[in-house]
N, C-alpha and C positions, 0 to 999 in steps of 0.2 A: 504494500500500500504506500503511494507514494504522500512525503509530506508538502506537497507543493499541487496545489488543485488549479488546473485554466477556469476560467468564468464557465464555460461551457460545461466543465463535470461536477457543479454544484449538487445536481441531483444525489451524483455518485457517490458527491464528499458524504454528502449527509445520510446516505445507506452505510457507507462503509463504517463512517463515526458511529452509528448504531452497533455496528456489527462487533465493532472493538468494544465500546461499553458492554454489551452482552458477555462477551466473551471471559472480559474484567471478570463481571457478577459471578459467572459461572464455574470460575478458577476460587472462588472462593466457598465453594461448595454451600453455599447459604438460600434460601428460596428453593421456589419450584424448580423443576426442570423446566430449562427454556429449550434442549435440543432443537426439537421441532423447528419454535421462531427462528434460532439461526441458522436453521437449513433453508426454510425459507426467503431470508434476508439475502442469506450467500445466493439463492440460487436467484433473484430479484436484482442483484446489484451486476451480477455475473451478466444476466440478457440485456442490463440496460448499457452497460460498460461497451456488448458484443455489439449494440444496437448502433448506441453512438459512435465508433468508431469504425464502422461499416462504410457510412454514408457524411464522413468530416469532409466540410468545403474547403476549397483553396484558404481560404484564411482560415478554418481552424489547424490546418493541418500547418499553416505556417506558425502558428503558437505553439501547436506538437516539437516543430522542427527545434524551435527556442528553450524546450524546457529545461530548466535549469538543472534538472536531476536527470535530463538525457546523458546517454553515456560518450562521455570524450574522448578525444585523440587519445589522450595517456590511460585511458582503460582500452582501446585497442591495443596497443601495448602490451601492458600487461596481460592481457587475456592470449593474444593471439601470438606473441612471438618471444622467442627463446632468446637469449642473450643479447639483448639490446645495448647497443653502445653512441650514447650521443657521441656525433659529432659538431659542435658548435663555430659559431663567426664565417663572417664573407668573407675574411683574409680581404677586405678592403675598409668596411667601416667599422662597425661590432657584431654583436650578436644581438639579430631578432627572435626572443623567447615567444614570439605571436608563430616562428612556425620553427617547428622543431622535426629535427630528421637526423637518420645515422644508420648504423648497417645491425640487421638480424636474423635470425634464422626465422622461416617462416615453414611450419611441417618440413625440417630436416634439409632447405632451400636456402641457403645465403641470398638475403635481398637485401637492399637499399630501400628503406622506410621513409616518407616526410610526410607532414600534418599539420593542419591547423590548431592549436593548442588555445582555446578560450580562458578555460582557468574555472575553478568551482569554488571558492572561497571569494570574500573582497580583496585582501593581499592577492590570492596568485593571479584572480585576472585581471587587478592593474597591472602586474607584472606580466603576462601573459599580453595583455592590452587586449582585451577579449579576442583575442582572436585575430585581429584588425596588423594584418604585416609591414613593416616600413619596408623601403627597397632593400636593407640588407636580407630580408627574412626570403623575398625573390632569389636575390645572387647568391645564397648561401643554397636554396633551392637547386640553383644551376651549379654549384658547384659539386653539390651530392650527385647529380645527373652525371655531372662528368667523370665521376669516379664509380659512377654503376657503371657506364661504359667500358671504360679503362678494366676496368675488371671480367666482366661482362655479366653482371649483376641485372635482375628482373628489378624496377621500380615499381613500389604502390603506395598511392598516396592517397591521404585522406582530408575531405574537403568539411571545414565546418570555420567558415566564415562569413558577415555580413557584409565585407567586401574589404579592400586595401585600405588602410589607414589615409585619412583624406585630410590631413593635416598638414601643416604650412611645412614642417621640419622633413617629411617624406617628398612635399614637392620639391625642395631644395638638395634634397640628394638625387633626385630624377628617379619619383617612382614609376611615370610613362613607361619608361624604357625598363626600368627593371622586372616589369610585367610582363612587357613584350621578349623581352632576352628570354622568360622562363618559360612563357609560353611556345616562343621558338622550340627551345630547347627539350622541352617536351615531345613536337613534334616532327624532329630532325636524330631522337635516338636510337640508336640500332638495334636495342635491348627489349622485352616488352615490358609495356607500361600499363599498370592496370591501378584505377582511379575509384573509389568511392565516396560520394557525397555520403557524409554520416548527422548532417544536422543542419545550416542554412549553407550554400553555395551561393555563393553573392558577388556578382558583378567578374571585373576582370582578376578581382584580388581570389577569384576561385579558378578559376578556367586556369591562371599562370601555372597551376601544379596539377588539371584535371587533362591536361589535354591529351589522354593515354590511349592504347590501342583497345584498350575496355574501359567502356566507363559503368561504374554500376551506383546505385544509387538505394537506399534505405528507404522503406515504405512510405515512413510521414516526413520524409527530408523535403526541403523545395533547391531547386536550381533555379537562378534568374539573371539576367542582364544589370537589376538593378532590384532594388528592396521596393515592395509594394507602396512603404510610407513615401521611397523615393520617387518613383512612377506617379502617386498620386499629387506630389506636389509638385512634380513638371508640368502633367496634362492635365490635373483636374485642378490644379492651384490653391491645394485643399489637401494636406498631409493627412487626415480623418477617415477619408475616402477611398484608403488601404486596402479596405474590406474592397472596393468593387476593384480595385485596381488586381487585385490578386486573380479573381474571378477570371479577369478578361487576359492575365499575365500566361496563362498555361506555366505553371510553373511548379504541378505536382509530378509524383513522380508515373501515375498513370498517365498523365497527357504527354509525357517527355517522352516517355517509351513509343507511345504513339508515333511522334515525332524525330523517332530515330536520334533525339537525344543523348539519352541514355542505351545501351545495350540489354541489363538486367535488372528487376526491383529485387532488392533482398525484403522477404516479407517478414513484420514487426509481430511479436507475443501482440496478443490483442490487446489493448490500452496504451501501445507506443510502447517504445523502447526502453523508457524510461521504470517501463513496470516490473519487467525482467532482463537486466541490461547484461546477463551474463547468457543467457539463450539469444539474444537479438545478434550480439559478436557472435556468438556460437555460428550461427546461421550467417554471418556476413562472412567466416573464414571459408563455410565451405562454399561461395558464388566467389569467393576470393581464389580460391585452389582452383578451381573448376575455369575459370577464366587465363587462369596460369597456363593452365593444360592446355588448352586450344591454341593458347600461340606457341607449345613448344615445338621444335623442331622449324621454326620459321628463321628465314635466313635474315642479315640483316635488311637489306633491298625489300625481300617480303613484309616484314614487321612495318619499312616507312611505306610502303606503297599500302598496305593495308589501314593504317592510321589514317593517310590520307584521304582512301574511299569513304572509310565509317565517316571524316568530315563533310567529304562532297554529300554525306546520301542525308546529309538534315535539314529536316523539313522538305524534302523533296514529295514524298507521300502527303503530306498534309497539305502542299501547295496544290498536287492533281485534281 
């Protein structure tokens, strides 16, 4: 049971807060027998939880992607791969802690790891800078690329950003271009690269480290050009108006798929990832392995001519 409720599972909150006070009563062996009511309760909160999360719209599922108790870059990590070794700084400015990467073992597989790192505390993610990369947190990106190469290491990386840090101190170091270097770099690697969105994919400061020969994407994650609050206060001139801007954004991960997007949805425990964040990774390693396999044996020529098609073929279906 998560301690952090969206506006939308108030219903849920307040079956589940039942559920737990009963449970209280009952551990103390005093009263009637309630069994019955909390079989009831469970099985009441269980269809409405199945119910709401069935049919979440664009905007709710963008508050799913936000939850603060969704699980992070540094629980992939720890869940999914064996001796992880930061390696840190762009060897030109510092070190950006908004994206973190270095080399692991992934099922008994030497790979090259990066990620967007938001932070779950208030210390780690001002430190972290929610997430939000300055240009070193890019070059430091390209610089792990260039050392999966060199070696000849599988990259995956993981997308959970609002977008690039859009602050005065990043445009003075040249975060245009540091975006575009990583993006490049992305998709000019010989190695394959496999990408999933784990929580918001936001603008270019996502695509710099998604640009893989798979991109897979998490149930209630969103992928977008830019934040719906952003969308709506360019077009609609009205930051409020998020909710319709999402709508018309396509920017789940059922519409993306659609749209040749994305290649795979990893499907979430039912209530978001957040509910059971150690089955949701469970399930993201094996579309993780599984997308490995299909590009093995691909040469390097094969790997960029393939990355390349997957980008020509989007939105091509959706435009016929």
């Amino acid at each position: 049971m998560p301690t952090t409720y969206l506006d939308f599972e108030k219903p849920i909150a307040e079956l589940e807060t039942k559920i737990a006070e009963l449970e209280s009563l009952s551990q103390t062996g005093e009263g009637p027998s309630i069994s019955d009511e909390l079989k009831k309760l469970k099985d009441k909160a269980s269809k409405q939880l199945k119910d709401t999360y069935s049919s979440l719209s664009p905007w709710r599922k963008t508050q799913v992607a936000r939850h603060p108790e969704r699980p992070h870059f540094s629980d992939y990590i720890e869940n999914l791969f064996d001796d992880f070794q930061e390696l840190a700084g762009d060897r030109v400015f510092g070190n950006d802690e908004a994206v973190i990467g270095g080399l692991a073992t992934f099922r008994g597989r030497s790979v090259v790891v990066i990620g967007h790192e938001k932070g779950r505390t208030t210390e780690s993610r001002l430190r972290h800078n929610f997430g939000m990369a300055h240009p070193e947190g890019y070059r430091k990106a390209v610089r792990l690329m260039d050392l999966a190469e060199k070696f000849k290491l599988p990259v995956l990386s993981f997308i959970d950003t609002a977008g690039a840090f859009p602050g005065k101190a990043g445009e003075e170091r040249g975060q245009a271009e540091a975006i575009a270097r990583s993006t490049e770099r992305c998709l000019t690697l010989t190695v394959p690269m496999v990408a999933l969105i784990i929580g918001e994919g936001g603008s270019g400061g996502a695509i710099a480290i998604a640009a893989g020969n798979k991109v897979l994407m998490m149930e209630h994650s969103i992928y977008s050009v830019i934040s719906p609050e952003g969308c709506a206060s360019i077009l609609y001139r009205d930051s409020a108006k998020a909710r319709d801007a999402a709508e018309a954004m396509k920017i789940t991960s059922e519409d993306l798929l659609k749209l040749k997007v994305v290649d795979a949805v990893v499907k979430e425990p039912v209530g978001g990832a957040h509910r059971d964040p150690q089955r949701a990774i469970s399930q993201a390693g094996k579309l993780i392995d599984k997308a490995l396999g299909d590009l093995d044996g691909l040469s390097a020529s094969e790997l960029k001519r393939q990355r390349r098609e997957r980008f020509y073929a989007i939105g091509r279906e959706g435009l016929n």
